[in-house]
C-alpha positions in Angstrom: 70.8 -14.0 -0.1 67.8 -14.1 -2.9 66.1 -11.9 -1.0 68.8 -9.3 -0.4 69.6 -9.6 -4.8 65.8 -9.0 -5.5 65.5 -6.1 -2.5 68.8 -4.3 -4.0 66.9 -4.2 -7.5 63.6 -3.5 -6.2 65.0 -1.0 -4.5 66.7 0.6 -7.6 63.7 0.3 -9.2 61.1 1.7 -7.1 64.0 4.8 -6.6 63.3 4.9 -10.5 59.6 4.6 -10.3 59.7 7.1 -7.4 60.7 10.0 -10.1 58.8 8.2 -12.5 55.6 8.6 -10.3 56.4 12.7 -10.2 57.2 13.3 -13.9 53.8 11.5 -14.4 52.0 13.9 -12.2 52.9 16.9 -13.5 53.1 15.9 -17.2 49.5 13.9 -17.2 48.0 15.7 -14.4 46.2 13.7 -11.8 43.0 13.2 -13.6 45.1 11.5 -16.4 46.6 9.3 -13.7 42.9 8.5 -12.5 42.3 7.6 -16.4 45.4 5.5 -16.6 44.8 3.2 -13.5 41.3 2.6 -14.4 42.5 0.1 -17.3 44.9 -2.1 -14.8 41.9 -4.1 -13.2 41.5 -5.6 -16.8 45.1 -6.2 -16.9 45.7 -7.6 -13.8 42.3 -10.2 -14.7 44.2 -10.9 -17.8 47.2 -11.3 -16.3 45.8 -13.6 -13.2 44.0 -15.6 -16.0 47.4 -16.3 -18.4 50.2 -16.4 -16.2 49.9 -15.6 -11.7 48.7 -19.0 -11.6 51.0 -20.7 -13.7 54.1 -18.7 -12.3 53.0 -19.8 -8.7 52.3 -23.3 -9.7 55.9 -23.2 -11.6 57.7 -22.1 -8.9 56.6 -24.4 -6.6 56.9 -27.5 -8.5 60.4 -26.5 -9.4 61.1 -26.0 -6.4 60.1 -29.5 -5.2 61.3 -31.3 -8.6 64.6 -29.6 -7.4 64.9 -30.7 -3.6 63.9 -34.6 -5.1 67.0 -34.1 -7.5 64.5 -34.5 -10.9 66.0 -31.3 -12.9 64.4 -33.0 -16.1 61.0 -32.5 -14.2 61.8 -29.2 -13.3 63.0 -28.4 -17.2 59.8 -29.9 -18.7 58.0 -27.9 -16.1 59.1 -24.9 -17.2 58.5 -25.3 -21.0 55.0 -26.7 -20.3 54.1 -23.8 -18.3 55.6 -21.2 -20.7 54.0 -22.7 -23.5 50.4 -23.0 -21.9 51.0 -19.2 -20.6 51.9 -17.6 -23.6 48.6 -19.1 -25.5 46.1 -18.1 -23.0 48.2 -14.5 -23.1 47.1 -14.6 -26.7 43.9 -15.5 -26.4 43.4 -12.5 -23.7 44.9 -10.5 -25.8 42.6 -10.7 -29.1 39.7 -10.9 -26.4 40.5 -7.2 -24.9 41.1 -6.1 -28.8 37.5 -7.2 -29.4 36.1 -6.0 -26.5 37.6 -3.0 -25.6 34.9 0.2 -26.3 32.4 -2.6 -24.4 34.5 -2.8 -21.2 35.8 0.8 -21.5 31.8 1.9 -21.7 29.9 -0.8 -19.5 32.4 -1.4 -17.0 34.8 1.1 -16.6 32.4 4.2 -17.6 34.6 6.3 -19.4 34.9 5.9 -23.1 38.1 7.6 -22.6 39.8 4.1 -21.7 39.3 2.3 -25.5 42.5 3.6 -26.9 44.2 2.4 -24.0 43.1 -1.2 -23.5 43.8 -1.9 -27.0 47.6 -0.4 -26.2 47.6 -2.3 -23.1 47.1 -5.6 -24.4 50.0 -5.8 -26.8 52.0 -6.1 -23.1 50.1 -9.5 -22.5 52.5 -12.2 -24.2 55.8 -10.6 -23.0 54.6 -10.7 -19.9 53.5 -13.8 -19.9 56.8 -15.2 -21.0 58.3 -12.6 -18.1 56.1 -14.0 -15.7 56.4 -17.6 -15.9 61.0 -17.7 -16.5 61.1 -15.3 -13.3 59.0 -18.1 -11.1 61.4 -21.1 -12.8 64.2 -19.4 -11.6 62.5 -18.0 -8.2 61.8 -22.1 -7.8 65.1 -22.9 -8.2 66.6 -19.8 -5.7 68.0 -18.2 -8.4 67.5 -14.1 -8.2 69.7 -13.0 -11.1 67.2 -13.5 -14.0 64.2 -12.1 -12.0 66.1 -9.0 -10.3 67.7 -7.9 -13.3 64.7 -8.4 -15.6 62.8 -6.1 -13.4 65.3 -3.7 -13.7 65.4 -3.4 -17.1 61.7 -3.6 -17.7 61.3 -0.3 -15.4 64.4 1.2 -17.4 62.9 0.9 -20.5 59.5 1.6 -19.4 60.7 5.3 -17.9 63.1 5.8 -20.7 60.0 4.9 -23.0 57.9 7.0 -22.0 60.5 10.4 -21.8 61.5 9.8 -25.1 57.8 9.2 -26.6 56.7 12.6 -24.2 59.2 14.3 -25.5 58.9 14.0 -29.2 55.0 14.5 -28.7 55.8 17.7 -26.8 58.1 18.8 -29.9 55.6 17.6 -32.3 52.1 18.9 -31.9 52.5 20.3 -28.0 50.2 18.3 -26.4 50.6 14.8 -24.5 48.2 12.4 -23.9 48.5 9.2 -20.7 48.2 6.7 -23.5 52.0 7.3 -23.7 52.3 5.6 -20.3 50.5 2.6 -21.6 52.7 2.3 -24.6 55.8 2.5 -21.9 54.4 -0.1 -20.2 54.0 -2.5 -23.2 57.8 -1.1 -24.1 58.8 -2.4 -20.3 57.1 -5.9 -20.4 58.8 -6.6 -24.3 62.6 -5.4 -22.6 61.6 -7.3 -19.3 60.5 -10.6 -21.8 63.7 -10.3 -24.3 66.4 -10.8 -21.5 64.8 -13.1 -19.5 64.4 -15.3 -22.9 68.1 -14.4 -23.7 69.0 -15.1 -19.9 67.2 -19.3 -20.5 67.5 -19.9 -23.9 69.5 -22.8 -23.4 66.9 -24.1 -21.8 64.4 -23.1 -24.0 66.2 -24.6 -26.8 66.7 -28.1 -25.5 66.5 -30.7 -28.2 65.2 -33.7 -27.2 63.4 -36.6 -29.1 59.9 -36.9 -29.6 59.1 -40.5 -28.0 56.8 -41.8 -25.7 58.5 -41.0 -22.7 58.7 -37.4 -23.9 55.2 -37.3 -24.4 54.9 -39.2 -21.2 56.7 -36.6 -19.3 55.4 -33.3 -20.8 51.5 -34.5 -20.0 52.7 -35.3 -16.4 54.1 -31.9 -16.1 51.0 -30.4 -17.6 48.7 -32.3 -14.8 50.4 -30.7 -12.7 50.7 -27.8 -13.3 47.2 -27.6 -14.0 46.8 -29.2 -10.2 48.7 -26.5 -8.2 47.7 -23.7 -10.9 43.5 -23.8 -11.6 43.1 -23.5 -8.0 45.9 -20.4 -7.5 44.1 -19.0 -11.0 40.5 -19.2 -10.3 41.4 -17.6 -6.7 43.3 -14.5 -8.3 40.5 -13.6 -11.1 37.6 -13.8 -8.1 39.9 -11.7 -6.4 40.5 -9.4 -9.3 36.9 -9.5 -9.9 36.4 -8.2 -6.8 39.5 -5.6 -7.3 37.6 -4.5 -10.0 34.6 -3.4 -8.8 36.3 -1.5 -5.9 38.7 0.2 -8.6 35.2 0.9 -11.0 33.4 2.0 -7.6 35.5 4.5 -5.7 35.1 7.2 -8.6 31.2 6.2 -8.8 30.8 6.9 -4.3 32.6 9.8 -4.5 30.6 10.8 -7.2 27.7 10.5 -5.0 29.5 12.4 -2.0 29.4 14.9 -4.1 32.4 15.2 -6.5 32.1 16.2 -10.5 32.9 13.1 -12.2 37.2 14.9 -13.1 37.9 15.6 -9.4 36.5 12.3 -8.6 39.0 11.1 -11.1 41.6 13.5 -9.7 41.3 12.5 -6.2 41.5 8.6 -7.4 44.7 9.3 -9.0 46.3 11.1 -6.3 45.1 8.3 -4.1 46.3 5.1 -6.4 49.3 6.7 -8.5 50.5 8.9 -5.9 49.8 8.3 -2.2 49.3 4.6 -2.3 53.4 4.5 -4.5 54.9 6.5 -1.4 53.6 3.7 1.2 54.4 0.3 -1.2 58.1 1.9 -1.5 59.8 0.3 1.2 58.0 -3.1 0.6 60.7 -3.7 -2.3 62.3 -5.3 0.9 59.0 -7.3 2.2 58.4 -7.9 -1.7 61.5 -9.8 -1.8 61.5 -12.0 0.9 58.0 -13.0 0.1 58.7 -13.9 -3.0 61.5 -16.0 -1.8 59.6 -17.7 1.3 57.3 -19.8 -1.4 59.9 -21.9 -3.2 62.2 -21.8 0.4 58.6 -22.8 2.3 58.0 -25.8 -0.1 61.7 -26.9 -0.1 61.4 -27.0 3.6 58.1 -28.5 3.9 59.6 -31.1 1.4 62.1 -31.8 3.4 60.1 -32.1 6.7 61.9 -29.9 8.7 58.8 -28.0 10.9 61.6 -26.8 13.5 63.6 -24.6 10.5 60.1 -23.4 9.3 58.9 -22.3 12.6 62.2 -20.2 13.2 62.3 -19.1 9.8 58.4 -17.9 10.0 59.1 -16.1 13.1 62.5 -14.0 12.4 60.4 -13.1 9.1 57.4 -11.6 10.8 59.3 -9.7 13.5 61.4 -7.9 10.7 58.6 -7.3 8.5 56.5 -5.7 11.5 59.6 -4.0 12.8 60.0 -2.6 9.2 56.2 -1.4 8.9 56.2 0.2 12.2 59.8 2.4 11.4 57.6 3.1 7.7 54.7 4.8 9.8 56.5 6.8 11.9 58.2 8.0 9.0 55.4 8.7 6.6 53.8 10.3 9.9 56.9 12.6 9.9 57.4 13.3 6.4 53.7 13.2 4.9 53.7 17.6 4.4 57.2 16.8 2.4 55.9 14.3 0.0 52.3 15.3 -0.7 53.1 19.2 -1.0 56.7 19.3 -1.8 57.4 16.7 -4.0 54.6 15.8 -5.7 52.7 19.6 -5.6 49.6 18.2 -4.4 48.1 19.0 -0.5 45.7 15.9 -0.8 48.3 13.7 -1.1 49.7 13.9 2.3 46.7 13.9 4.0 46.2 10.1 2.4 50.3 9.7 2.9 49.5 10.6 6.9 46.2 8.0 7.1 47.6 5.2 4.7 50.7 5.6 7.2 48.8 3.2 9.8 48.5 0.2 7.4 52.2 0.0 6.7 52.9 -2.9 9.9 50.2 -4.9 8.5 50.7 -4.5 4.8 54.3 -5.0 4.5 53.8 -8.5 6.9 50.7 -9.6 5.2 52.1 -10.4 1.8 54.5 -12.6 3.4 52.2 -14.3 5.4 50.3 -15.3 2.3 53.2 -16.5 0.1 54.0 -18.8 3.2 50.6 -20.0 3.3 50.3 -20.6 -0.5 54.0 -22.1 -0.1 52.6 -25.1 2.5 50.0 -25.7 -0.1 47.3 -23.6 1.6 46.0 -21.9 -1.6 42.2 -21.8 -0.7 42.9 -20.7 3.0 44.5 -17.5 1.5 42.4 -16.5 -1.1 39.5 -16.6 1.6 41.6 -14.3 3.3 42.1 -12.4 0.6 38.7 -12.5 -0.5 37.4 -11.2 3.0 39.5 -9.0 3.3 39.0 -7.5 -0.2 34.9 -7.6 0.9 35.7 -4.9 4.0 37.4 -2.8 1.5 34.2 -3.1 -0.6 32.0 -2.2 2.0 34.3 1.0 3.1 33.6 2.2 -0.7 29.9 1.3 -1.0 28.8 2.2 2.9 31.6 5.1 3.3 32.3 7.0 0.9 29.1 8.5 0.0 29.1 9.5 3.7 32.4 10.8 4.6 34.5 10.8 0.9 38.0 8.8 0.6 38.7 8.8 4.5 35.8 6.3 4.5 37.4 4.8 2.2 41.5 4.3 3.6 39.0 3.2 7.1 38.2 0.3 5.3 41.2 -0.2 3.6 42.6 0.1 7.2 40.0 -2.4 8.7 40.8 -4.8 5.9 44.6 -5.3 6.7 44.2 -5.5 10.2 41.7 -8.8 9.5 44.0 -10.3 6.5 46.9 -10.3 9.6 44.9 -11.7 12.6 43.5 -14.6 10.1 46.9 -15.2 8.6 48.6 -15.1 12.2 45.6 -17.3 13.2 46.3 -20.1 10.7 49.9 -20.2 10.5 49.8 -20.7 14.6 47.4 -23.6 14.1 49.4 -25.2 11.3 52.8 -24.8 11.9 
């Protein structure tokens, strides 16, 4: 039933971000949208760094506090974690403000990107405080806060960015792709207002200060800190690693033979509009992962291996039967998308290639919720991790031979290893 909630509103809101996607296009151009997805390595680091951790930590403590009946633990979780979020967010924040013309220049290459980290880093707090009330109530199966909230944090980022386009237009003429940054910081403050409005009474619980208070709040914090360094320092290597494949792709096809704009253009079409058309559908995979951690850790909890074994297995079959309906659709309909919709012949050819991943991608973010949901954190980021080094090797071994195809080949190799090894462990384990 959670799962269905959050695939209803994913679903609304990737229809949303589907338009979205095509008013960026031919408002920004692709070599804009190139520009614009340069900056979101930085944000996811900063993001991994203030709140993934903490939110995946949260969710499954409240979880557990929940199935033990200790709602006190689980309340004291969730203030602990939001408070502890939001001032690393902070910190982040006054670090990119500092920093930015040094990462725009020295790691991103393109001095172009300043203006918009500085923009991008107002988003941090709110999603912070976004990020760790959606895995409270995720922990404790609840799917109102954290469908709804999504909903109205892609409203307001769409809406945001029209109105902002449009008075630009009117102004001087001329619009530039920092306007989707500030519709993203626009999204994450909407998103971060209602889910505070959504929990305030449980954000304004008045208890005594007293020892056992204190007591309580530092037991939460250890651990928190337990499940969450782990998660943490797994998701910034990985976005480390993310990172230099993002930084690297425009650099190889550089060296294929590209000017450094079509290289740019060829990034965008493959990151804000080839790679959107494929993800779509797993607004339904998307969902049930998210809802297999805290159900994973309930059930673990609980002992039950015979419900996890059946639940494991009608999850896998409809996420593969899902990703192998996707293929021979994008297969189909790749001409339609690419040149139709969003104007732009290179897209389908990625649409058609990026096709064969769907099985594998759509299934492999479930596996790894499962695995972090049993407590397997470090068996999934090396997963991750390896299977983030093939895609690493496809950019620094293929492109400069063969352009993006050498590329989606190791993207393609790379989700085909992150299943086996996931199949692999869960079969041992479970």
């Amino acid at each position: 039933k959670g799962a269905f909630v959050l695939t209803l509103v994913g679903l609304i809101s990737r229809v949303i971000g589907f338009f979205f996607r095509i008013f960026l296009s031919r408002s920004f151009g692709t070599e804009g949208i190139g520009i614009y997805h340069l900056i979101f390595p930085a944000y996811a680091l900063c993001i991994s760094l203030s709140a993934a951790g903490i939110e995946t930590a949260l969710s499954r403590l409240t979880a557990r506090y929940a199935s033990l009946g200790r709602p006190d633990l689980s309340r004291a979780s969730f203030q602990t974690a939001l408070f502890l979020s939001t001032v690393l967010s902070l910190l982040c924040m006054v670090c990119i403000q500092i920093f930015a013309q040094d990462i725009a220049v020295f790691l991103l290459n393109d001095s172009r990107c300043e203006p918009l980290l500085k923009v991008m880093s107002y988003a941090l707090p709110f999603a912070s405080v976004h990020s760790c009330i959606c895995g409270y109530s995720l922990g404790l199966k609840q799917t109102k806060i954290p469908g709804i909230s999504q909903l109205v944090e892609q409203c307001a980022r769409v809406l945001g960015v029209y109105l902002l386009y449009t008075a630009a237009m009117k102004e001087t003429g001329s619009a530039g792709i920092i306007l989707a940054v500030c519709g993203l910081v626009l999204g994450e403050i909407a998103g971060a207002f209602y889910s505070i409005f959504a929990v305030r009474r449980i954000l304004y619980t008045k208890s005594t200060l007293s020892r056992r208070t204190i007591s309580l709040y530092l037991e939460c914090l250890r651990d928190i800190l337990k499940h969450a360094v782990p998660v943490t320092a797994n998701r910034i290597s990985l976005n480390l690693l993310q990172s230099v494949e993002v930084v690297s792709i425009p650099r190889s096809l550089m060296l294929y033979g590209f000017t450094r704009s079509s290289a740019l253009s060829h990034y965008g079409i493959l990151n804000g509009i080839a790679m959107p058309c494929i993800l779509f559908p797993s607004a339904i995979t998307n969902s049930i992962s998210m809802m297999m951690l805290p159900t994973v850790a309930e059930i673990q909890a609980a002992s039950q291996n015979r419900t996890l074994r059946q639940l494991i297995r009608k999850v896998s079959g409809s996420c593969l039967v899902l990703g192998f309906l996707c293929t021979l659709g994008f297969l189909v309909f790749a001409d339609f998308l690419g040149a139709a919709v969003f104007h732009s012949p290179e897209a389908a050819s990625y649409i058609r290639v990026l096709a064969f991943i769907c099985p594998f991608l759509y299934t492999n973010s479930t596996y790894i919720s499962i695995l972090n949901g049993l407590g397997h954190t470090n068996m999934a980021f090396l997963i991750n991790f390896t299977g983030l080094c093939i895609r690493i090797a496809g950019v620094f071994l293929l492109i400069p031979q063969t352009g993006m195809s050498g590329y989606l080949t190791g993207l393609l190799a790379s989700q085909i290893f992150v299943f086996a090894a996931a199949v692999r462990v869960l079969v041992r384990t479970v």
